[in-house]
C-alpha positions in Angstrom: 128.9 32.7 46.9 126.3 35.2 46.1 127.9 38.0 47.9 131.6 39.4 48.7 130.7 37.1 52.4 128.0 34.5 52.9 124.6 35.2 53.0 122.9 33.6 55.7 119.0 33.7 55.6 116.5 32.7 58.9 112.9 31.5 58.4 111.0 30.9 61.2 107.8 29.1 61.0 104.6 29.6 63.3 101.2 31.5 63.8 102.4 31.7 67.5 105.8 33.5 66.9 103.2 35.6 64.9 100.7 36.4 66.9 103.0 36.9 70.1 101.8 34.2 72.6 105.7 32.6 71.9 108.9 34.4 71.7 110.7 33.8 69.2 114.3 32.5 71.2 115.5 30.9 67.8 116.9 33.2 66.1 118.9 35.2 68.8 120.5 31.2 69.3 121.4 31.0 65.2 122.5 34.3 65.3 125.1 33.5 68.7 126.6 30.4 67.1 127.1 32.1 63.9 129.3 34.5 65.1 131.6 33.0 66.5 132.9 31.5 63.2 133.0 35.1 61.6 129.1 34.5 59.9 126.4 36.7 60.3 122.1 36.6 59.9 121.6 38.7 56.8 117.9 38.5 56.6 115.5 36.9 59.3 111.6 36.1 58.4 108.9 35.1 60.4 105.8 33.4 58.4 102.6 31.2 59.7 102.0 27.9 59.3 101.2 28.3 55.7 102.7 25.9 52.6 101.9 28.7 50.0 103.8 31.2 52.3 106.7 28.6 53.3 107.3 27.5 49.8 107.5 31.1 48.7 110.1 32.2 51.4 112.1 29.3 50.6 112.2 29.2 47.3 113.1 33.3 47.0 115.9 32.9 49.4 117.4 30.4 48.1 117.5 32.1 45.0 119.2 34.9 46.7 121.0 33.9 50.0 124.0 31.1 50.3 122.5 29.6 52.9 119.0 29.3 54.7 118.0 28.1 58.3 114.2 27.3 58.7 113.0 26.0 62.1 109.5 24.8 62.9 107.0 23.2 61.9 108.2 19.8 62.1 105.7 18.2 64.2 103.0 15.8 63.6 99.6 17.4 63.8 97.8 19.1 60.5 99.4 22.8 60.7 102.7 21.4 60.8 103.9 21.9 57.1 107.1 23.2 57.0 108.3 19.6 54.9 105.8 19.9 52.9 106.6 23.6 52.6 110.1 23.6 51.4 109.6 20.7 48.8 106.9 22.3 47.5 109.3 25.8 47.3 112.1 23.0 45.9 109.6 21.1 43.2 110.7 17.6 45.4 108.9 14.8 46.0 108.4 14.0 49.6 109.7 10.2 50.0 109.1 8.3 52.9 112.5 7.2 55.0 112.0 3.7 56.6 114.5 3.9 59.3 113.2 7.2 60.7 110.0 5.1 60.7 111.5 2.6 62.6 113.3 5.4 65.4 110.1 6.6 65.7 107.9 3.3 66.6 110.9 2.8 69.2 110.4 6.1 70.8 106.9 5.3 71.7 107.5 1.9 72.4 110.2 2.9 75.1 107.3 5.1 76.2 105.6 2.2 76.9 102.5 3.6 74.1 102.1 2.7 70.4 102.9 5.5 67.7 100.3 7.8 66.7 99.8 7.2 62.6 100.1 11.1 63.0 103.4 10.9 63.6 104.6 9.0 60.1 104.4 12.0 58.5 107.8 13.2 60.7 109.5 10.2 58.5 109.4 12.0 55.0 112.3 14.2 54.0 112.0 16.2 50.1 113.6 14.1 47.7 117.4 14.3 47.7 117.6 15.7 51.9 119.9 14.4 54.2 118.5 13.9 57.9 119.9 15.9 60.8 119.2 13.4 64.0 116.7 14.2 66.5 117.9 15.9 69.7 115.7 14.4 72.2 112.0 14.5 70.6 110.2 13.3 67.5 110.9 15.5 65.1 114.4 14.9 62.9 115.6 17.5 60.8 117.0 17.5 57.2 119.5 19.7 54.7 119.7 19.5 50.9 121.3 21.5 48.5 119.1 23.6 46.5 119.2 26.7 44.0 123.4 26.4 45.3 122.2 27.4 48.4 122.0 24.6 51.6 119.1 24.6 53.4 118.8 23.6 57.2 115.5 22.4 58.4 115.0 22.0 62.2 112.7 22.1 64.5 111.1 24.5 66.6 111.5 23.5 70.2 114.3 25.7 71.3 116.5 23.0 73.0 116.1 20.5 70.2 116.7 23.2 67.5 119.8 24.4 69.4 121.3 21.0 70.1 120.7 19.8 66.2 122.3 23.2 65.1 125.7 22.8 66.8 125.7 18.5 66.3 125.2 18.8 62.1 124.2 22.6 60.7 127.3 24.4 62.0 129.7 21.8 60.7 128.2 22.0 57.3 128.3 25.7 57.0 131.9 26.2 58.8 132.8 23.4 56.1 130.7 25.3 53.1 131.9 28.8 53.9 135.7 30.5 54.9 135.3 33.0 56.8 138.2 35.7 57.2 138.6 34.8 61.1 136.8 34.2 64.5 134.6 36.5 66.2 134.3 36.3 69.9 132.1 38.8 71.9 132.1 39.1 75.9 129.1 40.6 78.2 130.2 43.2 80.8 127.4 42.9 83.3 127.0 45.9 85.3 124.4 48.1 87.5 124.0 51.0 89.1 124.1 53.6 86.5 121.6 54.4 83.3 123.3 53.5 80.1 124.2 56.8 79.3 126.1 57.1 82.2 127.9 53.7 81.6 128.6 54.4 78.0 130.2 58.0 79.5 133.0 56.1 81.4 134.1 53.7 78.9 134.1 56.5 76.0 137.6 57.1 75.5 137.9 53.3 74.4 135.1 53.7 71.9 136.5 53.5 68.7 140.3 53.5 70.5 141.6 50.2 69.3 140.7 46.6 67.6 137.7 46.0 69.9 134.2 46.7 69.0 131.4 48.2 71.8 127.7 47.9 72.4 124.9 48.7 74.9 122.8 46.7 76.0 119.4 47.7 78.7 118.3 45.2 80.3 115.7 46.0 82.7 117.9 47.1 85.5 121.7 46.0 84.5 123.7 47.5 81.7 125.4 45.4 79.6 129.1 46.4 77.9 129.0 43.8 75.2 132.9 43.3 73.5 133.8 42.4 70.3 136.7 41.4 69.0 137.8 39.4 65.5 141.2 37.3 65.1 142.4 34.3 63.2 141.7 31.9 66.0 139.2 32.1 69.0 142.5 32.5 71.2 143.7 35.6 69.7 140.0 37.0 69.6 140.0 36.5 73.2 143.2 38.0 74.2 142.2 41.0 72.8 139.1 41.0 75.0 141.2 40.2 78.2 143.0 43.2 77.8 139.8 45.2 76.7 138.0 44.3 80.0 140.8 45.3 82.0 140.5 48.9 80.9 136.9 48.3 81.1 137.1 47.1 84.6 139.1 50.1 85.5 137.0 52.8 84.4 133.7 50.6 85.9 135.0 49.6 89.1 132.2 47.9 91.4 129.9 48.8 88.8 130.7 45.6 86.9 129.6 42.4 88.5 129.8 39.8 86.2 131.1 38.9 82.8 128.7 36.8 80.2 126.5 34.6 81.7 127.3 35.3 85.4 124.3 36.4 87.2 123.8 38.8 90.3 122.7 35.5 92.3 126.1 33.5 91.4 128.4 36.2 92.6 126.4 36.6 95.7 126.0 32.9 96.5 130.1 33.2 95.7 130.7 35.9 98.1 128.8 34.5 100.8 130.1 31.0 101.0 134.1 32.4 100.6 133.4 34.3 103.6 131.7 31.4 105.4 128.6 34.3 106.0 124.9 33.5 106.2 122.0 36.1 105.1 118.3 35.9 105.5 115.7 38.7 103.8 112.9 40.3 105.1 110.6 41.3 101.8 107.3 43.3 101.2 107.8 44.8 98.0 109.7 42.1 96.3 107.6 39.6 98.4 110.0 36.7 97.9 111.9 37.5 95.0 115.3 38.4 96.5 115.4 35.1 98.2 113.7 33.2 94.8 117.0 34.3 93.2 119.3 33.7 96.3 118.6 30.2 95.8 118.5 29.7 91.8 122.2 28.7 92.5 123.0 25.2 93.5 124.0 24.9 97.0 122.7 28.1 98.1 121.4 26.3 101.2 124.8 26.7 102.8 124.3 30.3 103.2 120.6 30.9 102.9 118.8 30.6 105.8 115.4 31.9 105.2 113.5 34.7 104.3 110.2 36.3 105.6 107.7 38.2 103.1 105.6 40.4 105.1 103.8 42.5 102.9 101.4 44.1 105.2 102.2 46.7 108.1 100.7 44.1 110.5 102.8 41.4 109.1 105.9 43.3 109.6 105.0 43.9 113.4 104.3 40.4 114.5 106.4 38.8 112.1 109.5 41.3 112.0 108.9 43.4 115.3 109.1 46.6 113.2 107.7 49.4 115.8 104.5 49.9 115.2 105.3 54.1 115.8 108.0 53.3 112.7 105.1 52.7 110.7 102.3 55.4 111.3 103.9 57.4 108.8 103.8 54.2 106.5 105.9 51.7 105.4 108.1 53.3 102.6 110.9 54.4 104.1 114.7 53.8 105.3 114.2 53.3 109.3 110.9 51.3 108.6 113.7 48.4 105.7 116.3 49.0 108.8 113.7 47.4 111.3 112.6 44.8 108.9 116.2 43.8 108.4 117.0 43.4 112.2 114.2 41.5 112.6 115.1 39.3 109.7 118.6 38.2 110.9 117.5 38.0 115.0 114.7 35.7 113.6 117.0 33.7 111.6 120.6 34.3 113.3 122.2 35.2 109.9 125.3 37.0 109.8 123.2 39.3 107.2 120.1 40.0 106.5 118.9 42.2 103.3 115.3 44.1 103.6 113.0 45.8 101.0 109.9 48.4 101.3 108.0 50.2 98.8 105.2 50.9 96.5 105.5 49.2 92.8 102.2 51.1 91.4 99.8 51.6 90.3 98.4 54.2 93.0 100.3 54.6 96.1 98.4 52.2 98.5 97.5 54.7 100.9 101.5 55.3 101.2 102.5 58.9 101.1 105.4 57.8 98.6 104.7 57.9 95.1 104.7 54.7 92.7 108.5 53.6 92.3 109.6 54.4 96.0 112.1 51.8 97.6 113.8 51.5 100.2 116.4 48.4 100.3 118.4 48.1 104.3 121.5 45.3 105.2 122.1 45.1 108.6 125.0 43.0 109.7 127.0 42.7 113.0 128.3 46.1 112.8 125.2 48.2 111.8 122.6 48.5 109.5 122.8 50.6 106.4 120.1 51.6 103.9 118.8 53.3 100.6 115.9 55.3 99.1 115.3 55.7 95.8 112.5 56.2 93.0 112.7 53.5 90.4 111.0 54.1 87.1 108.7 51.9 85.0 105.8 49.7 85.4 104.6 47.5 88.7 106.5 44.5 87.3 110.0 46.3 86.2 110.0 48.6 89.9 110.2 45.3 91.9 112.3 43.4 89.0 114.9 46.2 89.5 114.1 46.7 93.4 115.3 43.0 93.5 118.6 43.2 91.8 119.0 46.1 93.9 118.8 44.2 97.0 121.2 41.5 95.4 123.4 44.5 94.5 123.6 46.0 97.7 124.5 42.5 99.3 127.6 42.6 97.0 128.4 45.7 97.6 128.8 45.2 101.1 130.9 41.8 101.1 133.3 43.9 98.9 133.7 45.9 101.7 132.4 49.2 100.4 132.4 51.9 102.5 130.2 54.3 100.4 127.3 52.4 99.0 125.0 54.1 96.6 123.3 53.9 93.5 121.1 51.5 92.0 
């Protein structure tokens, strides 16, 4: 190896990962399947779709780095030259791979449509590569050793690229480099508090024992991201188990999910072990609470419907808010009470979850200033209800105002007396 660890090089390739119009998803993926096997991204580079500029980047890591994962550019049309690029940075000849030819012609032909002669050039690998199957499109892949570095070509397209890593790149580099154990990391998902805050509660663990932290914002939840190393993923993971306990006790109802659990899912989960319904009455959000209510299968069972009425009159003849409730305008905590009353006698939901406010720019007319919510639940027992000021742009207030609705759902099928905080 060229290093005391493997050195693990990304290129990515494309004058839209460049110029912004595409995020660039790829590497965050390599880098996640890496690390579970103890490997890390040492370098990461984006270039455009240029063979002087691919062959260069190639040909230097290589040079330098043990191993070197390239993706896009492996298309058919004329500023697809990321082949071309790494033989080039390689000194191979491209040769042309007759079966590939042939999977291709039968792709199309299942499509019912001859193959494009554009597409032939997706059937030459540099001299000496071996082909990493296609995931699902056009566009195969291909490794060869070069410079005693292995290089991984794939493709671009996120779901290709991701399925083609685990299937053939990750065997070869688990099987090419041993790495000193298994790294395992777990997401805390939280909200309520800033990250400060968050970071405040769990700092007596910081540093305390075998398991790493991190802090992640993410426009409205906090993540608590764990890390732990052992010889197999089992004993990694014990040591997070007994992390996120101490985690959970410091956090409390702070912490809502762990990894990929979203707001939405432990809602939905709530809702149907209690056998309760909920409906929303929206104006800020104006549909987004109930968007995200039903992301999760089978949310029909407890979603019953949800009404955006984003103007005053709207909220009178479509939520019977009193119309003296809203002559000092529609930002506040009795006017989201109203709406959610109206909400679940309109929809006979057990619960119903309401939002008000003014995302910004300019108030609107409203005497609140930009970032002003106010989120209400009303249930068979009463209706309760926030106000708070919510910072950032139009798009983040009502992002945030959102989850805050979701949160405040939760909150409340917990059983929590005291609910505040955003």
């Amino acid at each position: 190896m060229k290093g005391s660890s493997p050195l693990i090089a990304v290129v990515t390739i494309g004058d839209e990962l460049l110029s912004g119009e595409v995020l660039d998803t790829n590497v965050g993926a390599i880098a996640s399947a890496l690390r579970e096997p103890g490997l890390r991204i040492s370098r990461h580079v984006t270039v455009p779709d240029s063979l002087e500029e691919i062959s260069r980047e190639v040909r230097g890591l290589a040079s330098s780095f043990d191993a070197v994962i390239v993706t896009g550019g492996l298309g058919p049309t004329s500023d697809d030259l990321t082949t071309e690029g790494v033989a080039l940075g390689t000194g191979r000849e491209l040769v042309l791979q007759p079966h590939i030819v042939e999977n291709l012609k039968l792709f199309f032909s299942r499509l019912g449509r001859p193959m494009p002669d554009e597409n032939l050039k997706q059937a030459y690998f540099p001299e000496g590569a071996t082909e990493v199957p296609t995931a699902g499109g056009t566009a195969p892949g291909f490794m060869l050793e070069h410079d005693d570095a292995l290089i991984a070509v794939l493709p671009g397209v996120p779901r290709e690229m991701e399925s083609m890593l685990a299937s053939d790149v990750m065997p070869a580099i688990c099987e090419r480099f041993q790495t000193a154990g298994v790294i395992v990391t777990r997401r805390i998902m939280t909200f309520g508090r800033g990250e400060s805050d968050v970071a405040k509660l769990v700092a007596d663990r910081i540093g305390a024992g075998p398991v790493d932290y991190g802090f992640l914002v993410m426009g409205g939840p906090i993540v608590v991201k764990l890390t732990a190393t052992g010889t197999t993923h089992e004993e990694a993971a014990s040591l997070l188990d007994a992390e996120q306990a101490e985690v959970l006790s410091r956090l409390g109802n702070l912490m809502y999910g762990v990894d990929d659990q979203s707001m939405e899912e432990i809602v939905g989960g709530l809702l149907r072990e209690r056998g309760m319904t909920i409906a929303t009455a929206e104006s800020i959000t104006a549909g987004m609470v109930a968007s995200r209510i039903a992301n999760v299968p089978g949310s029909s069972a407890y979603l019953l419907g949800g009404i955006v009425a984003y103007t005053n009159e709207a909220k009178e003849s479509l939520l019977r808010v009193p119309t003296g409730l809203l002559s000092e305008g529609a930002v506040n905590r009795p006017v989201a009470e109203a709406m959610a009353r109206g909400a679940r006698e309109a929809y006979s939901s057990d619960i119903a979850v309401a939002t008000t406010g003014v995302a910004g720019p300019g108030s609107g007319g409203e005497a609140k200033p930009p970032g002003t919510v106010a989120i209400a639940l009303a249930a068979a027992e009463g209706t309760i209800s926030l106000e708070a000021r919510l910072p950032g742009w139009r798009n983040m207030v009502r992002s945030i105002a959102t989850m805050a609705a979701l949160n405040f759902v939760r909150l409340h099928l917990l059983g929590e007396k005291q609910i505040d905080g955003w």
